[in-house]
C-alpha positions as MATLAB code, in Angstrom:
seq = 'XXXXXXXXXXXXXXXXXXXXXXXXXXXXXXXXXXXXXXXXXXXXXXXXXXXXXXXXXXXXXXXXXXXXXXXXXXXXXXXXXXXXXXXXXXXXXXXXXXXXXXXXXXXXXXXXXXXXXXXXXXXX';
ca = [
      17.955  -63.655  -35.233;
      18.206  -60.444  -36.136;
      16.149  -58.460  -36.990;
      12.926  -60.432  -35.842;
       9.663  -61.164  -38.188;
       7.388  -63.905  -38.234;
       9.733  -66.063  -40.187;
      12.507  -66.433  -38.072;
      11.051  -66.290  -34.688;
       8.790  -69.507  -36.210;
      12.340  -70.801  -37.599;
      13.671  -69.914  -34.097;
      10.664  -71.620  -32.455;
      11.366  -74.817  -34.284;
      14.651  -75.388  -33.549;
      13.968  -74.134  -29.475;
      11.402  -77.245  -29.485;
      14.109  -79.754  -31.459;
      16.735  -78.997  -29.091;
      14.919  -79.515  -25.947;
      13.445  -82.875  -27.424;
      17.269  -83.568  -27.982;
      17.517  -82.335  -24.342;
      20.607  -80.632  -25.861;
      21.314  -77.358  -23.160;
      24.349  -76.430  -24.785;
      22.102  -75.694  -28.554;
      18.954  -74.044  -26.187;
      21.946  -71.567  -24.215;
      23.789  -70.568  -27.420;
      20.596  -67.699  -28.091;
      21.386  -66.652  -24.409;
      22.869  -63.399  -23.157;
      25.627  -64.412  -20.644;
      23.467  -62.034  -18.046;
      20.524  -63.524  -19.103;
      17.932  -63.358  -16.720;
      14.969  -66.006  -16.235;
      12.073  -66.619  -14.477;
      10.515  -70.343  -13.800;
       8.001  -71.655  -11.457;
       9.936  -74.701  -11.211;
      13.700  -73.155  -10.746;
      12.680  -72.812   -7.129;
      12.914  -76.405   -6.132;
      16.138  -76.854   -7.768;
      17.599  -73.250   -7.358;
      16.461  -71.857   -4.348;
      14.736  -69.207   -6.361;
      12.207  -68.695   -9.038;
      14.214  -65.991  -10.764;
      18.028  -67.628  -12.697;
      20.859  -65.312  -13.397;
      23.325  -65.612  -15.873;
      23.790  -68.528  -18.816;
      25.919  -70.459  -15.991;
      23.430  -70.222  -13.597;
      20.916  -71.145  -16.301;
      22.630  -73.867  -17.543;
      22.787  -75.540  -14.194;
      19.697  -75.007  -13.600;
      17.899  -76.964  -16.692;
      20.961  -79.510  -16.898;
      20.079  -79.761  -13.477;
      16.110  -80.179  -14.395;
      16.733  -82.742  -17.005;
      18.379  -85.422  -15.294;
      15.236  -85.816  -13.425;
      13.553  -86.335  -16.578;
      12.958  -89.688  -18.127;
      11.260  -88.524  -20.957;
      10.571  -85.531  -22.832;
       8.197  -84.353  -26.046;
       7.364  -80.547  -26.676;
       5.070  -80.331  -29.440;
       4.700  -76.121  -31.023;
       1.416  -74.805  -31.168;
       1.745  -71.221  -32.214;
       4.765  -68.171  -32.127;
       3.384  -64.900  -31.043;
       5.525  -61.602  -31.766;
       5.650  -58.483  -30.544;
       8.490  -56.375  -31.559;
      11.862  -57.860  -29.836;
       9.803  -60.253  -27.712;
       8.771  -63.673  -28.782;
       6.121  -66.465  -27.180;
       6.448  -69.485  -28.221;
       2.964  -71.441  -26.813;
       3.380  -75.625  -26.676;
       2.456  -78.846  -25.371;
       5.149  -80.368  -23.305;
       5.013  -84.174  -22.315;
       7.551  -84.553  -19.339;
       7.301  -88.170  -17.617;
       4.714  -88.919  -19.451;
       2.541  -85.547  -17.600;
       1.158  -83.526  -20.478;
       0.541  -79.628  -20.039;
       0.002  -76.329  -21.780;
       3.159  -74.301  -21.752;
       4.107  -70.323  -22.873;
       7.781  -69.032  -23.081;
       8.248  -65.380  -23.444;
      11.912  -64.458  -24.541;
      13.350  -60.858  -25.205;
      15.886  -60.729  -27.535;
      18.570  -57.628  -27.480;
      19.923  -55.518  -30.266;
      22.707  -58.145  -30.568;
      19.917  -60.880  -31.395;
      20.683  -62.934  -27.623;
      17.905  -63.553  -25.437;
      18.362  -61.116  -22.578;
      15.051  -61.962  -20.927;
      13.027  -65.042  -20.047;
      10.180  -66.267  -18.178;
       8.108  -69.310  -18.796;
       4.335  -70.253  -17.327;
       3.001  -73.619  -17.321;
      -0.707  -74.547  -17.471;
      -3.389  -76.760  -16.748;
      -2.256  -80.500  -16.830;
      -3.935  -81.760  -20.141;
];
Protein backbone atom coordinates (compact mmCIF):
# COMPACT_ATOMS: atom_id res chain seq x y z
CA UNK A 1 0.00 0.00 0.00
CA UNK A 2 2.19 2.27 -1.11
CA UNK A 3 1.93 5.20 -1.61
CA UNK A 4 -1.46 5.81 0.33
CA UNK A 5 -4.72 7.74 -1.21
CA UNK A 6 -8.20 7.28 -0.60
CA UNK A 7 -8.41 4.34 -2.90
CA UNK A 8 -6.29 1.97 -1.42
CA UNK A 9 -6.55 2.68 2.19
CA UNK A 10 -10.64 2.03 1.38
CA UNK A 11 -9.29 -1.16 -0.68
CA UNK A 12 -7.06 -1.79 2.39
CA UNK A 13 -10.02 -1.19 4.75
CA UNK A 14 -12.07 -3.79 2.99
CA UNK A 15 -10.00 -6.51 3.02
CA UNK A 16 -8.82 -5.58 7.07
CA UNK A 17 -12.75 -6.11 7.79
CA UNK A 18 -12.94 -9.55 5.42
CA UNK A 19 -10.11 -11.04 7.11
CA UNK A 20 -11.12 -10.53 10.60
CA UNK A 21 -14.75 -11.82 9.67
CA UNK A 22 -12.63 -14.85 8.33
CA UNK A 23 -10.90 -14.52 11.75
CA UNK A 24 -7.86 -15.20 9.50
CA UNK A 25 -4.60 -13.58 11.80
CA UNK A 26 -2.15 -14.78 9.50
CA UNK A 27 -3.97 -12.31 6.28
CA UNK A 28 -4.60 -9.24 9.18
CA UNK A 29 -0.41 -9.67 10.31
CA UNK A 30 0.93 -9.84 6.72
CA UNK A 31 0.51 -5.51 6.61
CA UNK A 32 2.51 -5.69 9.96
CA UNK A 33 6.02 -4.46 10.68
CA UNK A 34 7.76 -7.33 12.58
CA UNK A 35 8.38 -4.42 15.45
CA UNK A 36 5.08 -3.41 15.15
CA UNK A 37 3.84 -1.79 18.02
CA UNK A 38 0.04 -1.78 19.29
CA UNK A 39 -2.07 -0.46 21.67
CA UNK A 40 -5.58 -2.20 22.88
CA UNK A 41 -7.78 -1.71 25.79
CA UNK A 42 -8.45 -5.27 25.77
CA UNK A 43 -4.65 -6.73 25.32
CA UNK A 44 -4.42 -6.19 29.05
CA UNK A 45 -6.51 -9.08 30.17
CA UNK A 46 -4.87 -11.40 27.89
CA UNK A 47 -1.30 -9.81 27.77
CA UNK A 48 -0.56 -8.35 30.88
CA UNK A 49 -0.36 -5.04 29.14
CA UNK A 50 -2.32 -2.66 27.06
CA UNK A 51 0.60 -1.86 24.79
CA UNK A 52 1.78 -5.41 22.16
CA UNK A 53 5.22 -5.56 20.73
CA UNK A 54 6.26 -7.17 17.80
CA UNK A 55 4.02 -9.29 14.99
CA UNK A 56 4.76 -12.45 17.39
CA UNK A 57 3.64 -10.86 20.25
CA UNK A 58 0.71 -9.53 18.22
CA UNK A 59 -0.18 -12.54 16.79
CA UNK A 60 -0.56 -14.23 20.11
CA UNK A 61 -2.25 -11.82 21.33
CA UNK A 62 -5.46 -11.70 18.82
CA UNK A 63 -5.08 -15.60 18.10
CA UNK A 64 -5.20 -15.56 21.63
CA UNK A 65 -8.46 -13.08 21.63
CA UNK A 66 -10.29 -15.09 19.10
CA UNK A 67 -10.62 -18.34 20.55
CA UNK A 68 -12.73 -16.71 23.08
CA UNK A 69 -14.89 -15.61 20.41
CA UNK A 70 -17.90 -17.48 19.22
CA UNK A 71 -18.86 -15.17 16.76
CA UNK A 72 -17.68 -12.32 14.92
CA UNK A 73 -19.18 -9.51 12.24
CA UNK A 74 -17.29 -6.10 11.60
CA UNK A 75 -19.31 -4.09 9.39
CA UNK A 76 -17.01 -0.60 7.70
CA UNK A 77 -18.45 2.60 8.20
CA UNK A 78 -15.98 5.10 6.91
CA UNK A 79 -11.76 5.28 6.16
CA UNK A 80 -10.28 8.48 7.33
CA UNK A 81 -6.67 9.51 5.98
CA UNK A 82 -4.21 11.57 6.97
CA UNK A 83 -0.98 11.30 5.24
CA UNK A 84 0.73 7.75 6.26
CA UNK A 85 -1.94 7.16 8.92
CA UNK A 86 -5.21 5.48 8.29
CA UNK A 87 -8.66 5.06 10.59
CA UNK A 88 -10.70 2.75 9.67
CA UNK A 89 -14.21 3.53 11.91
CA UNK A 90 -16.74 0.18 12.19
CA UNK A 91 -19.33 -1.69 13.85
CA UNK A 92 -18.07 -4.84 15.35
CA UNK A 93 -20.56 -7.63 16.56
CA UNK A 94 -18.45 -9.95 18.93
CA UNK A 95 -20.75 -12.61 20.86
CA UNK A 96 -23.44 -11.21 19.68
CA UNK A 97 -22.31 -7.48 21.77
CA UNK A 98 -22.47 -4.76 19.16
CA UNK A 99 -20.16 -1.55 19.50
CA UNK A 100 -18.64 1.41 17.74
CA UNK A 101 -15.02 0.76 16.96
CA UNK A 102 -11.86 3.14 15.44
CA UNK A 103 -8.44 1.62 14.36
CA UNK A 104 -5.69 4.01 13.70
CA UNK A 105 -2.70 2.33 11.78
CA UNK A 106 0.64 4.05 10.62
CA UNK A 107 2.06 2.69 7.79
CA UNK A 108 6.07 3.13 7.08
CA UNK A 109 7.92 4.06 3.95
CA UNK A 110 8.02 0.30 3.20
CA UNK A 111 4.03 0.28 3.16
CA UNK A 112 3.91 -2.15 6.78
CA UNK A 113 1.97 -0.96 9.55
CA UNK A 114 4.51 0.19 12.10
CA UNK A 115 1.93 1.63 14.48
CA UNK A 116 -1.42 0.65 15.95
CA UNK A 117 -3.89 1.48 18.46
CA UNK A 118 -7.55 0.73 18.48
CA UNK A 119 -10.56 2.43 20.79
CA UNK A 120 -13.80 0.88 21.28
CA UNK A 121 -17.07 2.72 21.99
CA UNK A 122 -20.33 2.84 23.41
CA UNK A 123 -22.09 -0.65 23.29
CA UNK A 124 -24.79 -0.07 20.50
Amino acid sequence: MNPLTPASARTYAEQWIANWNRKDVDAVLMHFSDDVVFISPRAESITGSSRVEGKAKLKEYWTRSLAQIHTIQFRLDHVMIEGRRVGIVYTSEINGKRMRTVEFLAFGNDGLIHEGEVMHGVTL
